[in-house]
N, C-alpha and C positions, 0 to 999 in steps of 0.2 A: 818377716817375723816367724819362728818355729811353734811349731804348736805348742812344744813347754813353753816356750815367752809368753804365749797366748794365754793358757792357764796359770802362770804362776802373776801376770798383769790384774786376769780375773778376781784372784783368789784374794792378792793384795785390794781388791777395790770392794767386798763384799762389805753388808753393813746393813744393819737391821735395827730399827731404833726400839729399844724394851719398854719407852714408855706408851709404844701404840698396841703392847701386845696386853692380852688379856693379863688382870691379876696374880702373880704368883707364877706365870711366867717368863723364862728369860730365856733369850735364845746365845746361842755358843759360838766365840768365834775365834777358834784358836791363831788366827793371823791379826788379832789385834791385841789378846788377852796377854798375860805375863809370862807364857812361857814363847810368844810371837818369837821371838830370835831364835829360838831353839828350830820350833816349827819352820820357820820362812827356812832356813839352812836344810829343814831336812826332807821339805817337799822342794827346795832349787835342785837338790844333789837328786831327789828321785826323779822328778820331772827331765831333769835335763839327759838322766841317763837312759831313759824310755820312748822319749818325744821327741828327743830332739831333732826334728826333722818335719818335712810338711804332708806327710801320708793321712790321707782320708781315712777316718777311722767309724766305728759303730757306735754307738752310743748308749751305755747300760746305766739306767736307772733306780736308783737304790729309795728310802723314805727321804732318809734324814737323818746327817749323822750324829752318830753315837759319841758317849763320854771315852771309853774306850777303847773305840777305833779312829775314825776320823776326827772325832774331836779332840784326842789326842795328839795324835800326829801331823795335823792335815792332809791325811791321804787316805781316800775311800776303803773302808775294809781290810784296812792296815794298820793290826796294833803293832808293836815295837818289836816284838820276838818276829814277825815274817817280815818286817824291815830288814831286819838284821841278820835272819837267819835263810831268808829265799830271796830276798833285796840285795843282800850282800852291802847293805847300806846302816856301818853299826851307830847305836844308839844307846849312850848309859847315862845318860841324865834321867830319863824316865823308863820304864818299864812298865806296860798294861796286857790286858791278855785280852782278847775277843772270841769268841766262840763263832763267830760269822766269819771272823778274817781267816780261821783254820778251815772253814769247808772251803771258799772263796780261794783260799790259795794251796789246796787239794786238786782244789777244780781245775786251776791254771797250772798246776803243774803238769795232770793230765790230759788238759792241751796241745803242751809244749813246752813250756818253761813260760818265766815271765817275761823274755825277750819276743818271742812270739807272741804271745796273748796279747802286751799292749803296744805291738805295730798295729792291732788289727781292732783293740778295742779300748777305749775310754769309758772311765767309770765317773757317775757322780750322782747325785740324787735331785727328786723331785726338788724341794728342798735343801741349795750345798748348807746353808749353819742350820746344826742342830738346834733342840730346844732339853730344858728342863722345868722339871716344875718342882716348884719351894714347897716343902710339906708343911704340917703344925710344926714341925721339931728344927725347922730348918734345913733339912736335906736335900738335896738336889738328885730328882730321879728322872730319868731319859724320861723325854715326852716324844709325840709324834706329831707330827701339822694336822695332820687328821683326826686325833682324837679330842679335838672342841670343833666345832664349828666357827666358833667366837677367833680360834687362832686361826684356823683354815681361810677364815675371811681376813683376817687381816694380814699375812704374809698373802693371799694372791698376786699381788701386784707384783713382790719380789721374787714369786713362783716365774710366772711369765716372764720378765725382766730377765733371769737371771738361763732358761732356758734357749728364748733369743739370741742371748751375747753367747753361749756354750757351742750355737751350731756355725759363730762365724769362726770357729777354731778350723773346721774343714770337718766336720760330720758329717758322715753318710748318712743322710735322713729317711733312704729308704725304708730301713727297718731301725727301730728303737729296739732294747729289750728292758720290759719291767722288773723290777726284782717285789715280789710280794702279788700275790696272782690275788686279793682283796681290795681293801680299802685303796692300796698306793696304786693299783694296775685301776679299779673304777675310777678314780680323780683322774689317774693318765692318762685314758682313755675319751673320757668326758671332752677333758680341754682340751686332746688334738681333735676332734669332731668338732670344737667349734674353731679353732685356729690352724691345723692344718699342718704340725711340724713334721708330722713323718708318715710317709705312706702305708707303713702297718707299726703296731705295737704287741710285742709279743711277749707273753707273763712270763714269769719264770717263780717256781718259790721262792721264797726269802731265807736267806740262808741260815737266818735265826730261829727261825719257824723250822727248820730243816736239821738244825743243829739242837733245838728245843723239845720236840716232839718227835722226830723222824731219823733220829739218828743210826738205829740198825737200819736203814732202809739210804744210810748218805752215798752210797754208791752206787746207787740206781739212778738218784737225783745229777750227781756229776754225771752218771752218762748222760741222763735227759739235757742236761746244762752243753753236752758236749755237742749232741746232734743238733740243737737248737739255733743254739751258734754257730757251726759252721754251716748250716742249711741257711744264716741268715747270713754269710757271707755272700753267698750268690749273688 
């Protein structure tokens, strides 16, 4: 089995029940919700054009994905315009935009391209389904696993769960990398000290926080982004 088999088996098995989640939360699962045929077609064609094969790769972890990156597409830090436009994998049933997939795929460009980037590395998050939370008006705004403790506790089990089944795809456990050097890098940190998945965990910002606040400064970050990762190559 190739590693896309390996994650696209995953991805199809994921599943989080909303009635054990706090109040007014609901977690996101675009491989089962209504646009699922859409997604499954456009994470088999991504996966199978990146993965397909059985090479050890790194392991980068993100929070938890977003309405308009992965929970759109099913693919990490990939809204529909870098699908289509650095994927070469086109998409006109939906269009979203992300501000994290443009530095995220800035970064891998200057890399190498995305044929390079993911022979060598796998993305996904502490967290692979996002969450939202239902306002007074009924809206649904990105949540994070971190931000209640009520949810933090009640996804741990599929935290763990779902990070075990990620490294029998062939991950290189030596080094993890964090995305989010706070809240997601302290929890990631936490739980390999008490379970043991990788032998160092190294932060990285978040590329939302990067693209949010520090955006005259995004080119400094892709370098950092650049030496970080290939030093964790070794």
């Amino acid at each position: 089995m190739t590693f896309a088999e390996k994650i696209l088996r995953f991805n199809s098995s994921l599943s989080l029940d909303n009635n054990r989640l706090p109040e007014r939360i609901e977690a996101m699962n675009p491989f089962r919700d209504e646009n699922s045929d859409l997604i499954n077609k456009l994470t088999s064609l991504f996966y199978h054009k990146y993965y397909n094969d059985d090479h050890p790769r790194k392991l980068i972890l993100g929070i938890n994905p977003g309405r308009l990156g992965a929970g759109a597409t099913g693919i990490p830090f990939t809204d529909t315009k870098r699908l289509s436009g650095d994927c070469h994998i086109p998409v006109s049933e939906i269009k979203t935009h992300e501000p994290s997939s443009v530095f995220v795929y800035e970064m891998i460009s200057a890399f190498g391209g995305t044929e390079l980037f993911y022979k060598s590395f796998y993305i996904s998050s502490v967290s692979p389904l996002g969450f939202v939370k239902i306002n007074e008006k009924g809206k649904a705004l990105n949540f994070n696993y971190y931000d209640r403790v009520d949810l933090q506790n009640a996804v741990l089990p599929f935290i763990l769960k779902t990070i075990r089944l990620q490294l029998e795809f062939g991950i290189d456990t030596k080094t993890c990398f964090c995305l989010g050097t706070g809240k997601n890098f302290k929890f990631l940190k936490k739980l390999n000290g008490e379970y043991g998945f990788f032998n160092k965990i190294v932060p990285l910002e978040h590329p939302r926080y990067i693209m949010q606040y520090k955006s005259k400064q995004k080119q400094q970050y892709i370098e950092k982004y650049m030496q970080l990762l290939r030093d964790g190559q070794s």
